[in-house]
C-alpha positions in Angstrom: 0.0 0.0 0.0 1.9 3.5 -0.8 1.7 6.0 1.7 -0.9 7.9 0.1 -3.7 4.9 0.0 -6.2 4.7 2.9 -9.2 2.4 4.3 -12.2 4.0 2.4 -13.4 7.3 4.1 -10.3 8.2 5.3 -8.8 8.7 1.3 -12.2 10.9 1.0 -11.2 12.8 4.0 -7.6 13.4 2.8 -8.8 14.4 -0.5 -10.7 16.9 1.1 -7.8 18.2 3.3 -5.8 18.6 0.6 -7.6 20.5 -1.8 -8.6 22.8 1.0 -4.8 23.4 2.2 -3.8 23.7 -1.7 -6.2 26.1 -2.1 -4.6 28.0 0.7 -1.0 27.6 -0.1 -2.2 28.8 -3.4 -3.7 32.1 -2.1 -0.4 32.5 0.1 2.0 32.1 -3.0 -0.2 34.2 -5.0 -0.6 36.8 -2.5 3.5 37.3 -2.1 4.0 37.3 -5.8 2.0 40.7 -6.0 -2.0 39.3 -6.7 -0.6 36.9 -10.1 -1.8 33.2 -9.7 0.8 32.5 -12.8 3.1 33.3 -11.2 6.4 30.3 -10.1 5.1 30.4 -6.6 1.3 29.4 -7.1 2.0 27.3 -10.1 4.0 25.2 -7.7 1.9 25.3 -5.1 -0.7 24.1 -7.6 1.8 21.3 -9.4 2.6 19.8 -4.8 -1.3 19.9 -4.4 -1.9 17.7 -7.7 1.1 15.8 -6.9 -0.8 14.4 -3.4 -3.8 13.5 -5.4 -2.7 11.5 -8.1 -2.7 7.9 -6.2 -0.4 6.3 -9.2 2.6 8.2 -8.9 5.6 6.6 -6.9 5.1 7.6 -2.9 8.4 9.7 -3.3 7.3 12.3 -5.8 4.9 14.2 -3.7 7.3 14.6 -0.8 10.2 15.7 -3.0 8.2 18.3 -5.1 6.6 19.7 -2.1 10.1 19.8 -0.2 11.7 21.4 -3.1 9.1 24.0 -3.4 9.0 24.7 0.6 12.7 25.1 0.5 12.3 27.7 -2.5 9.5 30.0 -1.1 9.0 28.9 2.4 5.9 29.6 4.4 3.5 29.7 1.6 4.1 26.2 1.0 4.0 25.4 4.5 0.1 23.9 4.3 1.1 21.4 1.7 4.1 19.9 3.5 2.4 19.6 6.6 0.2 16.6 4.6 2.9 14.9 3.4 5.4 15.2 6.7 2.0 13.7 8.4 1.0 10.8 5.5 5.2 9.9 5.5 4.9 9.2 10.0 1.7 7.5 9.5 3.5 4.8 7.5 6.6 4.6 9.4 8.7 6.9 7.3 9.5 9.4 9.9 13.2 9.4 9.3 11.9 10.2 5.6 9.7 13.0 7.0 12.6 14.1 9.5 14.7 14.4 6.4 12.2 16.9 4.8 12.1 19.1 7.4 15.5 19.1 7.8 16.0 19.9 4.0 13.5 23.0 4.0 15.0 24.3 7.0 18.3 23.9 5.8 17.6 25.5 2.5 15.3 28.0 4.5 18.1 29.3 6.4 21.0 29.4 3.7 18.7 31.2 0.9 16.9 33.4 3.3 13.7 34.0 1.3 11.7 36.7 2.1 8.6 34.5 3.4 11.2 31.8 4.9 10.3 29.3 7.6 12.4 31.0 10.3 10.4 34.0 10.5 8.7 35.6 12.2 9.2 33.1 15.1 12.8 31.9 14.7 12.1 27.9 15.9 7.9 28.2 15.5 8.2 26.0 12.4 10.6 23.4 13.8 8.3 22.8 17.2 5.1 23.0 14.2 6.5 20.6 12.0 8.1 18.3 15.0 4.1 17.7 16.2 2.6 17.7 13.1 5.6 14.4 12.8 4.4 13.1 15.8 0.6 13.1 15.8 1.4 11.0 11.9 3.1 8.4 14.4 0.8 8.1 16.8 -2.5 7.8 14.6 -0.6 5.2 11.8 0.1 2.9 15.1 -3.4 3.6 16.0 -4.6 2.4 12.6 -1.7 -0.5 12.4 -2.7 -1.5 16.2 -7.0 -1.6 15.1 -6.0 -3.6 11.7 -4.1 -6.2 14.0 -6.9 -6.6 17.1 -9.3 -6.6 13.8 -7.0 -9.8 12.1 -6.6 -11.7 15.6 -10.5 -11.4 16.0 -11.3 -12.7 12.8 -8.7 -15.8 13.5 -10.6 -16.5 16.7 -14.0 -16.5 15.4 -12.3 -19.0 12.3 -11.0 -20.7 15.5 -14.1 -21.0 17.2 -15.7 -22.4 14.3 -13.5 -25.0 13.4 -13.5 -26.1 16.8 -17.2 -26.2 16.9 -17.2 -28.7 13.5 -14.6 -30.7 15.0 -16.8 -31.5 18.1 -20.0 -31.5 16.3 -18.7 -33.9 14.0 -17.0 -36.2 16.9 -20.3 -36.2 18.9 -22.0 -37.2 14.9 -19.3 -40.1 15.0 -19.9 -41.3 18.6 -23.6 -41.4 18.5 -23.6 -43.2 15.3 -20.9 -46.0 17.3 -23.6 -46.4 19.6 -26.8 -46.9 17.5 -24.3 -49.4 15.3 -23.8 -51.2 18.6 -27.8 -51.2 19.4 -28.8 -51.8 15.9 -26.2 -54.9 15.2 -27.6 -55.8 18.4 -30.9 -56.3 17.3 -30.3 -57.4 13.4 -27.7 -59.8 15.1 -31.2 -61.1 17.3 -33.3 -61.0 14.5 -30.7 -63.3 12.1 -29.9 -65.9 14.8 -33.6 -66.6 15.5 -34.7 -66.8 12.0 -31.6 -68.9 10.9 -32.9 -71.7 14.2 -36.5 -70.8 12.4 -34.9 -72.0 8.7 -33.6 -75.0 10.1 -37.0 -76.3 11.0 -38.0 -75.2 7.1 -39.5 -79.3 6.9 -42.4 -78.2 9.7 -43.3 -74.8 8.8 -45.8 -73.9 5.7 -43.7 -73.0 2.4 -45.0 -69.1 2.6 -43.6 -68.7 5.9 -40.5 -70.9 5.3 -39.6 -68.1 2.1 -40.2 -65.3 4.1 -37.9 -66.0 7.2 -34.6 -66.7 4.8 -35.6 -63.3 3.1 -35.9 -61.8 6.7 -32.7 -63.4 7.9 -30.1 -62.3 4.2 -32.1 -59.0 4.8 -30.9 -58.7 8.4 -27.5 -60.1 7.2 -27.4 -57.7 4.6 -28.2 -54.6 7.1 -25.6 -55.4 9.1 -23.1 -55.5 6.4 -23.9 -51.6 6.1 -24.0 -51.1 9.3 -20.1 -52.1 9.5 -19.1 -50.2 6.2 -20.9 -46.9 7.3 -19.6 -47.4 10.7 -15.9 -47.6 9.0 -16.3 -44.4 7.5 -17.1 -42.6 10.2 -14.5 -43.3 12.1 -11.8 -43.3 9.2 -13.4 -41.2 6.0 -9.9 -41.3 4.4 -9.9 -45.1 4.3 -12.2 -47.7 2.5 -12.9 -51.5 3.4 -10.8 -53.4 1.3 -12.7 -55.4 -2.0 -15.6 -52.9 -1.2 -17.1 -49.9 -4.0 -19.8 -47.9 -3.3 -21.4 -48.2 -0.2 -23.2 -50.4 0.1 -23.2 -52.1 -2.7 -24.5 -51.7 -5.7 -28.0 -53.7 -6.4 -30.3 -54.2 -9.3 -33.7 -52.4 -9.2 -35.3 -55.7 -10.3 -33.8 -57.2 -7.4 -35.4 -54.5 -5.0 -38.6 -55.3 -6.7 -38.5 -59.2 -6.2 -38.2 -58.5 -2.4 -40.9 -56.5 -1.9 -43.5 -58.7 -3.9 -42.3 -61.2 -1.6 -42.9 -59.6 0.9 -46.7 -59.1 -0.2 -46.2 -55.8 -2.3 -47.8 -55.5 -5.7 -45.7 -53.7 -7.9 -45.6 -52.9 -11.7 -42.2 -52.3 -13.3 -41.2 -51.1 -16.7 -37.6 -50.9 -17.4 -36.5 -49.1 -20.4 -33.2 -48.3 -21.8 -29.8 -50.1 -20.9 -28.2 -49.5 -17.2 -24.6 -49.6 -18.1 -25.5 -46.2 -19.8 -25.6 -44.4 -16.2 -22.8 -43.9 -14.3 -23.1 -46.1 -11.0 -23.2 -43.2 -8.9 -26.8 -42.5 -10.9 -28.0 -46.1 -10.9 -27.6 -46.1 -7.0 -29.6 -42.9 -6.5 -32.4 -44.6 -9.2 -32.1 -47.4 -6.2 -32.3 -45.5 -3.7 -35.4 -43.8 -5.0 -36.8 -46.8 -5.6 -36.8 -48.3 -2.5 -38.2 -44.9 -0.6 -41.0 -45.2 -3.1 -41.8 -48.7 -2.2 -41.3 -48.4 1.4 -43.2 -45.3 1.7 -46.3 -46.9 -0.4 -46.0 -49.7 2.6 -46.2 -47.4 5.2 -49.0 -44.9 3.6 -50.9 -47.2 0.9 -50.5 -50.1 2.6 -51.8 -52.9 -0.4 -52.2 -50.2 -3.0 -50.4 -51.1 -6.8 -47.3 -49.2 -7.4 -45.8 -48.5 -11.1 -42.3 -48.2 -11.1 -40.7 -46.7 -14.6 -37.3 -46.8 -14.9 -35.5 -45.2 -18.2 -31.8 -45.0 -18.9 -32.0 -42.6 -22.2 -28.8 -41.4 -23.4 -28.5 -38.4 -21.8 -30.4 -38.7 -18.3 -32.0 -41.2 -16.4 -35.6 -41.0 -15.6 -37.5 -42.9 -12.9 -40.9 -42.7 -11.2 -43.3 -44.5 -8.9 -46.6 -43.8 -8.8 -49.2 -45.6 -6.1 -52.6 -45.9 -5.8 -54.7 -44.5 -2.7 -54.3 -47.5 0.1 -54.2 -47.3 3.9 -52.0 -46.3 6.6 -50.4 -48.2 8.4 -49.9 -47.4 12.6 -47.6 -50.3 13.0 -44.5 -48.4 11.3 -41.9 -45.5 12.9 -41.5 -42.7 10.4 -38.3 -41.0 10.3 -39.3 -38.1 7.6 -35.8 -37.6 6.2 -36.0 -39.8 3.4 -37.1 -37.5 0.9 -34.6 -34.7 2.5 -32.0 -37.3 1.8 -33.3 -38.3 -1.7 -33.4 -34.5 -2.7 -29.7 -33.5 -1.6 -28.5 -36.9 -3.3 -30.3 -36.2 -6.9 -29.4 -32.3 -6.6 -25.6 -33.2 -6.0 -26.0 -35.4 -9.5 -27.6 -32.1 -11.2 -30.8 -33.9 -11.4 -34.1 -32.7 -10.1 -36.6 -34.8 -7.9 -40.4 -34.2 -8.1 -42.4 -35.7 -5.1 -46.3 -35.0 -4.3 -49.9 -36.2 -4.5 -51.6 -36.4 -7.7 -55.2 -36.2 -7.2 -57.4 -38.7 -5.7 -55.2 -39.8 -2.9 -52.5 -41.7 -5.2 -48.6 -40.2 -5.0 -45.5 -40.0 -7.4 -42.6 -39.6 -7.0 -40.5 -38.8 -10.0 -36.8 -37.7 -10.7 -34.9 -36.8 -13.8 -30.8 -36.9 -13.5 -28.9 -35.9 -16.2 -25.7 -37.5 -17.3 -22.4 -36.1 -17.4 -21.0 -35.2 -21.2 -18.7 -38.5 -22.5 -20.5 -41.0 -20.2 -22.4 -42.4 -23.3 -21.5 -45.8 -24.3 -20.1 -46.3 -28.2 -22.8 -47.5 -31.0 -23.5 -50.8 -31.2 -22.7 -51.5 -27.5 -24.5 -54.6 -26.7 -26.2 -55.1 -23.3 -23.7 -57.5 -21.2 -24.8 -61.7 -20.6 -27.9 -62.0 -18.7 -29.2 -58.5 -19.0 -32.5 -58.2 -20.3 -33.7 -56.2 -23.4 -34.7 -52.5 -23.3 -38.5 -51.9 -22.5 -39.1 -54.7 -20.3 -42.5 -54.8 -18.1 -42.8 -57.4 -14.7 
């Protein structure tokens, strides 16, 4: 920052100054040159005042042209050099002010000018000047002193605030240790007794046979998340080893199959090839999926859902529509699952529509785009096993 550059109101303020103590030193030079303004005096008393203006000129022009001039004709100057002595001790030049006032005195008492600085008071000017030095000391550490309480403030309240994320997100990391302890506590119940249930399969009715082994790989399943979320929590730098996405990666159809057995009706229309979205988009058309189905369970409880799943070349589209059922009062709601759903398909640059749509049924629709070169090359043919664009089950 040169010496003439100031926090906002301040450079305002010294503009002022200076075109008020120009004008003055002005008037004086013009007044002991006989009434003419063109005269050498006022046209350097003009050429000073300009000088302290103009912010782009190198912070040593204005005190030498205003030093020079003082030294020449002396008091009328006097206004103009008081600025810059002041601006030079406000940004710890004083030995550069010192210098000037030792220069125009100097020159002051050699040349003897008519209006020099030792008159009329022989040592007025050098007490005058001395303060004027002093006062620029005192209000630059001022300033320096407020910039630094101002800087340590501002890396308290950063501080404070990083501190505050650190414990917030050590309490987030304890709490979830201790629901994975109380929830692998009760999937670990709810696997042991339906694996003792499966092993007297032979006894029990086929229906109920089918649904404890997809009650107890369910349970086994959930506790396999449990661990992998639980991981990274407590390490987010680190993965389990072998493991992707967590949790892994599952087929739609798949999703469906479960919940028909279950006792779900379900329609779904799968359009499109998968292996055109990238997996981070066919897990969020899971994930949607499943909070469609579940929340049809829990608010149209035997109502038909349609489930539409479309990977088009440049988005993926799904939506699941279901009919008006009851509610059931046998569930917990959490509430967050659409929060969740939303932040997830906005982070993918999609958009997620959610909402009733007349006569008690609900949709819940999403559109994600997909990133530019994701595209698989004409011709690509679906891999072994996967079945052919527009299938309905």
């Amino acid at each position: 920052m040169s010496w003439r550059e100031g926090p906002g109101r301040a450079v305002y303020g010294r503009a002022g100054l200076v075109v008020l103590l120009g004008s003055i030193a002005v008037q004086n030079a013009a007044s002991v040159s006989e009434g003419r303004y063109l005269a050498p005096a006022p046209m350097a008393a003009l050429l000073c005042g300009a000088a302290l203006l103009v912010p782009r000129f190198p912070w040593q022009v204005a005190p030498l042209l205003v030093t020079a001039a003082t030294s020449w004709w002396g008091w009328p100057v006097l206004p103009l050099l008081l600025v810059v002595l002041f601006d030079l001790a406000a940004h710890r030049r004083a030995r550069v002010a010192v210098a000037c006032i030792a220069t125009a005195l100097g020159a002051n008492l050699i040349t003897r000018p008519a209006t020099s600085l030792w008159t009329p008071q022989q040592y007025g000017s050098v007490v005058f000047l001395l303060l004027v030095v002093v006062g620029g000391l005192w209000l630059g550490n001022r300033r320096r002193l407020v910039a630094a309480l101002a800087t340590q403030v501002e890396h308290l309240r950063v501080e404070s605030r990083l501190r505050e994320d650190a414990a917030r997100a050590a309490e987030r990391s304890r709490i979830a240790a201790e629901m994975h302890d109380v929830l692998a506590h009760r999937l670990s119940l709810i696997a042991l007794h339906t694996g003792v249930l499966a092993t007297k399969g032979d006894t029990l009715p086929a229906p109920v046979a089918m649904r404890l082994g997809l009650l107890r790989t369910t349970s086994t399943e959930a506790l396999a998340d449990l661990r992998e979320v639980l991981g990274a929590l407590r390490d987010p730098g680190s993965a389990p080893a072998g493991s992707g996405l967590a949790p892994v990666l599952r087929d739609v159809r798949e999703l469906v199959d479960e919940a028909r057995a279950a006792g779900q009706r379900i329609e779904l229309t799968a359009d499109g090839l998968p292996e055109r979205a990238p997996t981070t988009h066919r897990l969020a058309v899971y994930r949607i999926v499943q909070e469609a189905l579940t929340n049809a369970r829990k608010h149209a409880d035997g109502a038909e859902v349609a489930v539409r799943v479309d990977y088009q070349p440049s988005a993926t589209l799904v939506e699941a529509t279901n009919s008006p059922g009851a509610a059931r009062t046998d569930t917990v709601g959490g509430g967050y699952g659409l929060v969740g759903l939303r932040e997830r398909v906005t982070a993918l640059g999609g958009r997620l529509d959610a909402g009733p749509t007349g006569a008690g049924a609900w949709r819940l629709a999403a559109r994600i785009p997909h990133p530019t070169g994701t595209e698989p090359p004409a011709g690509t043919e679906p891999p072994a096993g996967t079945e052919q664009n527009g299938t309905r089950t």
